[in-house]
N, C-alpha and C positions, 0 to 999 in steps of 0.2 A: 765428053769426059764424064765418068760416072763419079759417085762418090769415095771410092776403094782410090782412084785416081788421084782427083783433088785432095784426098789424103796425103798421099805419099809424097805430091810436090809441094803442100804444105810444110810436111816432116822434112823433107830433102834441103827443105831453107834453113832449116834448124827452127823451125817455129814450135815451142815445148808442147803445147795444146794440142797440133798434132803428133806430132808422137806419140803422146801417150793415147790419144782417138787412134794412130793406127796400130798400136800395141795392143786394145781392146781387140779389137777386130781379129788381129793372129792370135790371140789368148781364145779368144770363143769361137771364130773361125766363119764370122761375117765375113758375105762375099766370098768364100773360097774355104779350102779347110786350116783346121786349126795349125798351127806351126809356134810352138813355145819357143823357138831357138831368135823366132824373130821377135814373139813379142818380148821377152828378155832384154834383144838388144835395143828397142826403140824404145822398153821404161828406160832403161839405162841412160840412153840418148837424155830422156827428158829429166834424168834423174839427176844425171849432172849440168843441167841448167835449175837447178831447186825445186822441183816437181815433186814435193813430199810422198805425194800419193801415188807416183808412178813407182818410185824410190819402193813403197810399201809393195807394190806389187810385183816389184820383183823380186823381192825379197820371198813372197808367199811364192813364186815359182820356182825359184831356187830350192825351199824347204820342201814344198812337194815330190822335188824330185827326190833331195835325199832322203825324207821319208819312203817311198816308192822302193829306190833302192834298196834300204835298208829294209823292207819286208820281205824281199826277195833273197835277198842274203840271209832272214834270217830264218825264211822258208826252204832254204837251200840245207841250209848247217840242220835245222831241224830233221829233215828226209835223211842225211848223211848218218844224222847220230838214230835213224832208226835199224 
């Protein structure tokens, strides 16, 4: 069993440490590629068991996206009004 492993049956018990360790992992994309949809949900996971700092970290990926979005939308609106 590798480490990516022992992770996620760590997280799978609901153990908060892990979740948020395999949350890092889908956020920077240790062991495999990146995937924000999972680390999202495994702060979350840890975020509702009192994991302040996973709680923050989802929070920065939520914002990131809407920022993201919103450059594009207002890259869009820009081109249109030219």
């Amino acid at each position: 069993m590798g480490v990516a492993d022992a992770r996620c049956a760590v997280a799978a018990l609901g153990d908060t440490i892990g979740r948020r360790c395999l949350a890092v992992m889908y956020e920077h994309g240790e062991g495999g590629r990146t995937n924000l949809a999972l680390a999202l949900h495994y702060y979350r996971l840890a975020a509702e068991n009192g994991d302040l700092e996973s709680e923050n970290s989802a929070g920065e990926i939520l914002l990131s996206e809407v920022v993201a979005q919103g450059v594009d939308v207002a890259a869009e609106q820009f081109e249109q009004a030219m």
